[in-house]
Each structure stands twice: as C-alpha cells, then as structure tokens.
Backbone as CSV, one residue per row, in Angstrom:
resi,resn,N_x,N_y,N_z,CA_x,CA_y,CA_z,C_x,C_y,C_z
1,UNK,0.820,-1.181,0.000,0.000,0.000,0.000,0.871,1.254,0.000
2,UNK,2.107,1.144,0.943,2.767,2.068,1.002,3.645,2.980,-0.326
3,UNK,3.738,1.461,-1.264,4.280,1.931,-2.942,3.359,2.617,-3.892
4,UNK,1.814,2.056,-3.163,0.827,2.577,-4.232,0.898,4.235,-3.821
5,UNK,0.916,4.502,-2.615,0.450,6.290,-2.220,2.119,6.812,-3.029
6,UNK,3.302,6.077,-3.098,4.192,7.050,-3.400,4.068,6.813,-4.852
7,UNK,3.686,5.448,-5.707,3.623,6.028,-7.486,2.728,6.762,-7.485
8,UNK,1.692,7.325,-6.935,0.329,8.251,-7.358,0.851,9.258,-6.679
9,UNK,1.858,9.636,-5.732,2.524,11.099,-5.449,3.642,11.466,-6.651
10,UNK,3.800,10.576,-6.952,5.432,10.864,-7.813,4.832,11.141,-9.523
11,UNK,3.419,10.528,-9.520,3.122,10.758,-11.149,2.375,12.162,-10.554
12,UNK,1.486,12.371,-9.594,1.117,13.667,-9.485,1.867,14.729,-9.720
13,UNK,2.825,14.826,-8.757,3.912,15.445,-8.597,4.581,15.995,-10.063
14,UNK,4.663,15.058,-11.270,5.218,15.093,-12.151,4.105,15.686,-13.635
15,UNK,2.889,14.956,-13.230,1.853,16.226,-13.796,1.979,17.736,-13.295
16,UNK,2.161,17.568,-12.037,2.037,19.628,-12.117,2.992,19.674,-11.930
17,UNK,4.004,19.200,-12.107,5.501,20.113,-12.304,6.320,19.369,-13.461
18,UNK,6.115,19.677,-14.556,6.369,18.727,-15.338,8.013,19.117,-15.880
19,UNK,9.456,18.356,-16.024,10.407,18.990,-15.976,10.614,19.475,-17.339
20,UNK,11.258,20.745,-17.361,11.786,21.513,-18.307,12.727,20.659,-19.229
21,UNK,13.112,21.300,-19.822,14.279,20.900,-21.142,15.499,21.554,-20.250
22,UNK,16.566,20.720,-20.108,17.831,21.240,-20.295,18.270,22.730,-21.502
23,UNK,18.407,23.450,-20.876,19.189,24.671,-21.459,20.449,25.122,-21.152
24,UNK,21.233,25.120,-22.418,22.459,25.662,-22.354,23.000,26.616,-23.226
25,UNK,23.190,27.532,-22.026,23.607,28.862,-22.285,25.493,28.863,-23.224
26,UNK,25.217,29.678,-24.478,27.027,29.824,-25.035,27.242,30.712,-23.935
27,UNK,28.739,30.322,-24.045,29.658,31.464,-23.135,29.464,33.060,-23.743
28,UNK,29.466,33.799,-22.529,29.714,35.373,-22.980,30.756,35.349,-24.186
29,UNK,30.588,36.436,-25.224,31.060,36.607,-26.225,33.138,37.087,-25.842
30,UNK,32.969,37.196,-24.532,34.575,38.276,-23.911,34.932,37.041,-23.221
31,UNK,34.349,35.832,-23.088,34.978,34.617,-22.107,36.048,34.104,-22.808
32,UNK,37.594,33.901,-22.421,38.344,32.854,-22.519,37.893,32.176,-23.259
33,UNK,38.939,31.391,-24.654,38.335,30.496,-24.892,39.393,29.083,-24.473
34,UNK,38.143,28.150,-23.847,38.451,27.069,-23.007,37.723,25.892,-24.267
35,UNK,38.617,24.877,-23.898,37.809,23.457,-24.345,37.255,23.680,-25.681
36,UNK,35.787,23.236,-26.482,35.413,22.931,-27.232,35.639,24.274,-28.478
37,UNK,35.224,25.281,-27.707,35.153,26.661,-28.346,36.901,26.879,-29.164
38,UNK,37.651,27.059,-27.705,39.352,27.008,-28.388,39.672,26.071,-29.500
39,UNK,39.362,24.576,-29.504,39.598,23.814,-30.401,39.295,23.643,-31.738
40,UNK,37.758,24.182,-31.639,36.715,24.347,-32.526,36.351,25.840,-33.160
41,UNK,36.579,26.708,-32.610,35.696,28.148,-33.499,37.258,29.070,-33.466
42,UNK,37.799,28.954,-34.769,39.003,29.804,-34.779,38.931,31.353,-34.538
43,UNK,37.508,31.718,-34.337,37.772,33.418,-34.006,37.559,33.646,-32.654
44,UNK,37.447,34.962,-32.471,36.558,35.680,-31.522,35.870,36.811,-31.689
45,UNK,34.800,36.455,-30.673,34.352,37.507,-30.877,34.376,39.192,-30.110
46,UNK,34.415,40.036,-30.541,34.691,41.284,-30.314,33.434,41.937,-29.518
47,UNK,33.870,43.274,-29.097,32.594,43.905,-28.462,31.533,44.662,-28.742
48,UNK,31.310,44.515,-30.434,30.540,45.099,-30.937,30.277,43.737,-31.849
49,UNK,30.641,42.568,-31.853,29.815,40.950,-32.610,30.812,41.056,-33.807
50,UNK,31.681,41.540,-34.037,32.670,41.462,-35.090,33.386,39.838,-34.381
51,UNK,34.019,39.689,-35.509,34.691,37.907,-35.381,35.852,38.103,-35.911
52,UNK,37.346,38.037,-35.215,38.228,37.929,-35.227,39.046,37.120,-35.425
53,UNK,40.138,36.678,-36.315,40.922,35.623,-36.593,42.028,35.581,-35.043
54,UNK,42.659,36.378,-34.630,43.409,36.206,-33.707,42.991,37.486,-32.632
55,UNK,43.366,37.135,-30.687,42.854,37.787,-30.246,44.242,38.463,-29.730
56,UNK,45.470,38.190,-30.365,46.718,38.733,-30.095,46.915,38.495,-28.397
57,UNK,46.825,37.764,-27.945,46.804,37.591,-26.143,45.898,38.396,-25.286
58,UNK,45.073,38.882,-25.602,44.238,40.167,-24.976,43.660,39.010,-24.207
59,UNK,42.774,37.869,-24.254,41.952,37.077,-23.490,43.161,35.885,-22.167
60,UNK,44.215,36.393,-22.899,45.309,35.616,-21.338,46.018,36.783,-21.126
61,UNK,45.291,38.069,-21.084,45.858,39.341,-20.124,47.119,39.886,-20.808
62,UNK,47.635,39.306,-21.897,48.894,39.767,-22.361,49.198,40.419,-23.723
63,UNK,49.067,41.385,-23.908,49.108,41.503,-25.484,50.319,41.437,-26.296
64,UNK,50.361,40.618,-27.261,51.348,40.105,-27.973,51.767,41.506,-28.963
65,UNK,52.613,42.868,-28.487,52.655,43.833,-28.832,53.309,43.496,-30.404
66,UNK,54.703,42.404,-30.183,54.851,42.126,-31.801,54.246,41.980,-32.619
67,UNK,53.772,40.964,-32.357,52.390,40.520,-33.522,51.069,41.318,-34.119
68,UNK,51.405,42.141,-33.113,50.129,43.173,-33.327,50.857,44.239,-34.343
69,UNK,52.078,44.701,-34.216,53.126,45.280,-34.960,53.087,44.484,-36.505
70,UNK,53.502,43.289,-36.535,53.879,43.079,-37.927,52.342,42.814,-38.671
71,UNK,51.161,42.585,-37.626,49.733,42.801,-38.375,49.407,43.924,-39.097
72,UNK,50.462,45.128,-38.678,49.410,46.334,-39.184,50.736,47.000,-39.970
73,UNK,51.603,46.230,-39.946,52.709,46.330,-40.936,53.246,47.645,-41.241
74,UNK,53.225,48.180,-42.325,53.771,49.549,-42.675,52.963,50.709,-42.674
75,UNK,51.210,50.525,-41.710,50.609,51.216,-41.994,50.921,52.339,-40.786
76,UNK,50.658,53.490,-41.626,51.312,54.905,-40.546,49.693,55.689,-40.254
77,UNK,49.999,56.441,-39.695,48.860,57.547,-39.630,47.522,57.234,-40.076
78,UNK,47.070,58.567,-41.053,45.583,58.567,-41.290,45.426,57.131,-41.483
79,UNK,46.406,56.583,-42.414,45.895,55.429,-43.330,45.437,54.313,-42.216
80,UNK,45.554,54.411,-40.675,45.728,53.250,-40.242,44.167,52.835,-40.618
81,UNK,42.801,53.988,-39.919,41.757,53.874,-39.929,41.161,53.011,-41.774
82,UNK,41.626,53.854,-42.496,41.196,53.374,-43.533,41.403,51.892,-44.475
83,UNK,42.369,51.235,-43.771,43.134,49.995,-44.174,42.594,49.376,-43.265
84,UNK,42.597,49.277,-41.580,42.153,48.834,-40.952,41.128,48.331,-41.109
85,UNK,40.196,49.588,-40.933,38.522,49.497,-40.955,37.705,48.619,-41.651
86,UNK,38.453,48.184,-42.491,37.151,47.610,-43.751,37.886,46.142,-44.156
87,UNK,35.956,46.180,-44.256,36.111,44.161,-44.832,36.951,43.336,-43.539
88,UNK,37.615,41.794,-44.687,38.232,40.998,-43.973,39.815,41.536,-43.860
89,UNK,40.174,42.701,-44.403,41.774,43.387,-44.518,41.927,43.345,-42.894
90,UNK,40.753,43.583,-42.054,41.525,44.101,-40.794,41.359,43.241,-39.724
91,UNK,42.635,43.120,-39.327,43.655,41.863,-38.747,43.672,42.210,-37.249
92,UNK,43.502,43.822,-36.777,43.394,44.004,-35.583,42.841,45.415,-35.011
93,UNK,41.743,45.398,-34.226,41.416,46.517,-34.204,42.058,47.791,-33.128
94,UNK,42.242,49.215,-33.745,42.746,49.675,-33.423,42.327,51.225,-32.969
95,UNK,43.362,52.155,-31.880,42.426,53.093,-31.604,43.361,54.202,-32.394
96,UNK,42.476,55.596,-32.643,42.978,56.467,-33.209,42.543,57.776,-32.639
97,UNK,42.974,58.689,-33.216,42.841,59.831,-32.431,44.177,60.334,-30.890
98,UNK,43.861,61.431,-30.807,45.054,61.893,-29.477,45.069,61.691,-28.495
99,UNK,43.904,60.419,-28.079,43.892,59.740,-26.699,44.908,59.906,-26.103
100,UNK,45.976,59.440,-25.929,47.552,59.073,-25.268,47.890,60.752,-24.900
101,UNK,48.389,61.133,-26.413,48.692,62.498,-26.363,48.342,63.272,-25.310
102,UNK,46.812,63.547,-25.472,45.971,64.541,-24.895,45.779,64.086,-23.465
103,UNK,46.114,62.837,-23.169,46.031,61.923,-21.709,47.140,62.473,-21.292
104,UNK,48.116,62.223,-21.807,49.328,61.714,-20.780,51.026,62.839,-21.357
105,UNK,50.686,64.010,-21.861,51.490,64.075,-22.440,52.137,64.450,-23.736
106,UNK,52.600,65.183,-24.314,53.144,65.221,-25.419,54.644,64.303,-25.591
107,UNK,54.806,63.838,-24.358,56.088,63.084,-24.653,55.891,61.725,-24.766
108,UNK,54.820,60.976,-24.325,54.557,59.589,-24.439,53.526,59.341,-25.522
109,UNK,52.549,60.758,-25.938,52.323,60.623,-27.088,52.850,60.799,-28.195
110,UNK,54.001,61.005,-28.434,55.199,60.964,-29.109,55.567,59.497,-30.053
111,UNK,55.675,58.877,-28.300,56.879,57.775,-28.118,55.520,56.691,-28.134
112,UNK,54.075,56.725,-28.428,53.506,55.797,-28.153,53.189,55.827,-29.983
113,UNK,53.451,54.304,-30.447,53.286,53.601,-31.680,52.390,52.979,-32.236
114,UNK,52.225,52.813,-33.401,50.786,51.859,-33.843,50.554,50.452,-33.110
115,UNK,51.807,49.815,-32.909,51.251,48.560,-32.042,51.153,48.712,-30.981
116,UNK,51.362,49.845,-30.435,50.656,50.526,-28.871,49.340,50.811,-29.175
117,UNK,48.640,51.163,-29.690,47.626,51.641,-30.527,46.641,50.398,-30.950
118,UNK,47.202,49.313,-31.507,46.623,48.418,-32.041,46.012,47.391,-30.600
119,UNK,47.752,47.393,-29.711,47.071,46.556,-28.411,45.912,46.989,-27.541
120,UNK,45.879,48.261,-27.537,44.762,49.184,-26.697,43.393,49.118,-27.478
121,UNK,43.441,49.237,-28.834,42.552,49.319,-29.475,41.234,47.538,-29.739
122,UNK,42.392,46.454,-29.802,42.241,45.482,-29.495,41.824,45.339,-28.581
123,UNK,41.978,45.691,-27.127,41.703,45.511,-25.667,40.634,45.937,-25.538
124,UNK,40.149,46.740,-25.938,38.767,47.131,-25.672,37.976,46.895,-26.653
125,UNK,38.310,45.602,-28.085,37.421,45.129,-28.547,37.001,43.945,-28.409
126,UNK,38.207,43.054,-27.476,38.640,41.539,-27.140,38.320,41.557,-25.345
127,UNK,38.903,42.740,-24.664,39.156,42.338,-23.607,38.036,42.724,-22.402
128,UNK,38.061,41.278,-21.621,36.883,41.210,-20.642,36.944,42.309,-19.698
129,UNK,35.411,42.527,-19.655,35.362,43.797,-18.376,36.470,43.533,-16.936
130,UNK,36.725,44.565,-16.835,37.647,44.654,-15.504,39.070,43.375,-15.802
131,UNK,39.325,43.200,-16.668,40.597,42.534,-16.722,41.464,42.972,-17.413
132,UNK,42.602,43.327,-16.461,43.813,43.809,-17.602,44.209,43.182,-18.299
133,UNK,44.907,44.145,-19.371,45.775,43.835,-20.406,46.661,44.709,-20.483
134,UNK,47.887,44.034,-20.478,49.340,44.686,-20.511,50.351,44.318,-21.834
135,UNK,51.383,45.340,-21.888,52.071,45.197,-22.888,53.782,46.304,-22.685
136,UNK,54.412,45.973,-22.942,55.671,46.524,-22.810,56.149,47.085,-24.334
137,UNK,56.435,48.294,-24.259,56.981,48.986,-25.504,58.950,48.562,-25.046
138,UNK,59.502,48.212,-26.070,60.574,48.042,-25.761,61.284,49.416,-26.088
139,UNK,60.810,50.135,-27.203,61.306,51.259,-27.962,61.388,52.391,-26.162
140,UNK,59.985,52.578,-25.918,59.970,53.931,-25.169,60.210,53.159,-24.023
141,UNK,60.198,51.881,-23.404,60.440,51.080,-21.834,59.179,51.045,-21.257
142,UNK,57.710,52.105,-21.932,57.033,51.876,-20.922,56.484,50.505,-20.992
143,UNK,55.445,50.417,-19.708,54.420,49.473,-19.686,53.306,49.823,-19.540
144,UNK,52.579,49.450,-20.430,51.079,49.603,-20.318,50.137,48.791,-20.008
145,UNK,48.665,49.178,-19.195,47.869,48.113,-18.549,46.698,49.328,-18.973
146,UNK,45.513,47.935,-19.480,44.499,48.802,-20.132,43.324,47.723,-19.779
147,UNK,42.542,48.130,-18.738,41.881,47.472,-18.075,40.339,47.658,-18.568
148,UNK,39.336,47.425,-19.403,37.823,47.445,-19.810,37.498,47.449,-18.866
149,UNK,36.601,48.400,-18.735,35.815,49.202,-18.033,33.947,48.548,-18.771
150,UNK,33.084,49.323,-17.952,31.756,49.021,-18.494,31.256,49.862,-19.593
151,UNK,30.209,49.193,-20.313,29.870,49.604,-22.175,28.954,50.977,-21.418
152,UNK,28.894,51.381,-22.680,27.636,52.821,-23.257,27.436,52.673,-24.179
153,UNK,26.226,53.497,-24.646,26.095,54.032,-25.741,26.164,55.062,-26.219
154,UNK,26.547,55.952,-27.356,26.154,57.155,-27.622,26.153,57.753,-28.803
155,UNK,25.326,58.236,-29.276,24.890,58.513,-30.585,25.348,57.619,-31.555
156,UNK,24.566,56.541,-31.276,24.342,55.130,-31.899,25.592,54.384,-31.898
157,UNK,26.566,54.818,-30.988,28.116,53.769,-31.265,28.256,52.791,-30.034
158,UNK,28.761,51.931,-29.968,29.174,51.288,-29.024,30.330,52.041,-28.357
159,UNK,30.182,52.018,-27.019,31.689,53.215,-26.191,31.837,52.203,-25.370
160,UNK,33.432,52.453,-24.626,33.695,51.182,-23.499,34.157,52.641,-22.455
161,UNK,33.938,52.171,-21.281,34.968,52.877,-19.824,36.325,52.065,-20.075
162,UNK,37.658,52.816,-19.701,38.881,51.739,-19.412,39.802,52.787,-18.736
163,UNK,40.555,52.104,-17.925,41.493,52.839,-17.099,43.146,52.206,-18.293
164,UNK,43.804,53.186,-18.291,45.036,53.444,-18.971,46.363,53.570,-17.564
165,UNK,46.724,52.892,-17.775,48.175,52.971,-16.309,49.813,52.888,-17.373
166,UNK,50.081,53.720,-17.294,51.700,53.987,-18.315,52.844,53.988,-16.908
167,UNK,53.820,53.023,-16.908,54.941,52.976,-16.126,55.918,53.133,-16.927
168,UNK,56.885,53.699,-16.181,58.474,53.445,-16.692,58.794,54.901,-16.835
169,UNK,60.642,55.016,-16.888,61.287,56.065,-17.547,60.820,57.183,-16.321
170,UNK,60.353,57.168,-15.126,60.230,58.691,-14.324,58.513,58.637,-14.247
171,UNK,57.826,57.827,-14.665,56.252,57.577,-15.231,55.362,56.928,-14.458
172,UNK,54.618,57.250,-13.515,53.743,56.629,-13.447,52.088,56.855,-13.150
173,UNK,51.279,56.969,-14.273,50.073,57.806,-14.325,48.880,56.907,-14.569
174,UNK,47.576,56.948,-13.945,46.569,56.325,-14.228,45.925,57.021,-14.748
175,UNK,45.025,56.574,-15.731,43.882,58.033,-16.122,42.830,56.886,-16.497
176,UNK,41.511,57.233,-16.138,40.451,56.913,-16.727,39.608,57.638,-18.163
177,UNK,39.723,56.574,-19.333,39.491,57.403,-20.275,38.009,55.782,-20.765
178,UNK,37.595,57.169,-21.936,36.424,56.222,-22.349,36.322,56.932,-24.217
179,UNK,36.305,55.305,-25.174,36.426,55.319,-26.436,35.049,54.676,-27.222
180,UNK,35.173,54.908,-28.706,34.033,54.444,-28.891,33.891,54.237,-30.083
181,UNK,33.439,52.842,-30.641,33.901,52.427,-31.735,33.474,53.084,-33.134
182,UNK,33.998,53.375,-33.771,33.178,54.259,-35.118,33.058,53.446,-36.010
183,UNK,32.079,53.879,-36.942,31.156,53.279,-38.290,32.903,52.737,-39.314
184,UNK,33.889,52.842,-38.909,34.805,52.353,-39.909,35.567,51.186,-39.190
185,UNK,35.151,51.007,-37.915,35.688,49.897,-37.025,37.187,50.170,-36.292
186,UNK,37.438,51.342,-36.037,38.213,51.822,-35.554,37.603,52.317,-34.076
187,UNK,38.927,52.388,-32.829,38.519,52.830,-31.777,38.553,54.587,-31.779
188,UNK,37.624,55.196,-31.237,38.118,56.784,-31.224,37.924,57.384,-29.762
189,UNK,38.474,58.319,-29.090,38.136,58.859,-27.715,37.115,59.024,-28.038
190,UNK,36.211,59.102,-26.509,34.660,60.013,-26.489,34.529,61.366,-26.189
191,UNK,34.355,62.105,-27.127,33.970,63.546,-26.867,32.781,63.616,-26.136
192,UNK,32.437,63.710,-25.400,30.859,64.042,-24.749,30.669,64.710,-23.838
C-alpha cells in the first residue's frame, strides 16, 4: 500500500511540475576560450559581434605587442583607420585619435606607436570587463595596462569605460578614459 500512495505522489507530482528541457547557455562573447570553443571556433568575438581571426593575447591578459606590430605592418597615420577598418583586410582593431597624447602628455604621445595603438585598441574590442591587459613597448620602456571598463552608448556607437596605467622612464600615471567604436571599425576617444 505504502508503494501505491508514493507512485500516485510521484506521477502527481510530475503532472504539475512537469520537468523543463535542459538549457544551455554559449559562453559570454569576452569569455576565454576554453575546451570545445578554443579547439573548434578559430575566431573571436569582439565587443561590438565582429569575429576575429586572432585575439593577439588580450583574453590571457597579455598583449602580444609584436604581432600586433607586424599585423598592421607599414601602416602609418591617417591610413591606419582606412586599411584597418574595412572588410576581412583588418587583422586588428585599433584606436585612433590623441587619446595618449591629450592623456598623458606630449612626450609619451610621441613615443607611443601603432602597435601601442593596435594593443589598446584590441583591448577594448577583445578584452573582458575589468581585466587587464598589458604590454611593454621596448622602444619607449614603458608598460602599459588597459583594463575594460563598463559599455555605453552614444549617438548610436558602441563606447567602453577603461582605465590606462603607463609605467616606466620617471612615469607613473593612471587616467580613466572612455572610447568608442566608429562606423569604420576603428577605436576613437569620447567627446561628450
């Protein structure tokens, strides 16, 4: 008798609560890639859903400042935005404008280079909220740590918060600055 009251509790039970489907959630688009994803999906993805062939070390905290250098190769100045920006040509995203300069300096914006530029610019298209990313200029000695901060919006662009920390050479300055991606896929400061 005692089996009969628990199968007529356990099928009750299972009429009004009948179990769900297993759901599984993909990883955040800024997660590490671990296991199936690393082995299997050669990009990443960025912070505006762009898909990247390489994340240059930004997702293990380190940015591979060389590699980011011989990605963007001989490109100087204006041209970086315009070579960069478009189609599958661009290999790494990058920031532009007098950020550095107007931050920190006319002397480290000087001495700060396109693959300084490219790692920062990268970092805040690759790199997870609140986790640094660092990189060593061998040219000027500094070190840089460029930590994502939380998203905005503004006048329809995607913007990130990030704290900027420059060591070395007599140097050591934090500044909180905030960029924002433009219609050519380039990073730019936020005027606002």
């Amino acid at each position: 008798m005692h089996y009969k009251k628990l199968l007529i509790s356990c099928s009750l039970f299972t009429m009004l609560f009948p179990m769900a489907p297993a759901v599984y959630a993909d990883p955040p688009p800024w997660a590490p890639a671990h296991g199936w994803r690393k082995k299997n999906d050669p990009y990443y993805t960025g912070y505006a859903g762009r898909q990247w062939s390489d994340d240059y070390g930004i997702s293990s905290g380190r940015c591979n400042r060389e590699a980011v250098g011989t990605a963007l190769g001989g490109i100087v100045g204006g041209a970086i935005g315009s070579t960069v920006g478009k189609g599958d040509g661009r290999a790494v995203a990058i920031i532009l404008g007098t950020v550095i300069g107007a931050v920190v300096g006319n002397k480290i914006g000087r001495d700060l280079d396109n693959a300084d530029r490219g790692c920062l610019g990268h970092t805040l298209e690759l790199g997870a909220q609140n986790r640094p990313v660092t990189w060593v200029n061998p040219d000027n000695r500094l070190n840089y740590t460029v930590t994502p901060l939380s998203g905005f919006s503004a006048n329809g662009q995607k913007c990130r918060n990030y704290k900027l920390n420059m060591r070395g050479d007599g140097i050591n300055d934090t500044r909180s600055e905030r960029a924002c991606l433009a219609t050519d896929g380039t990073w730019k400061p936020y005027r606002g």
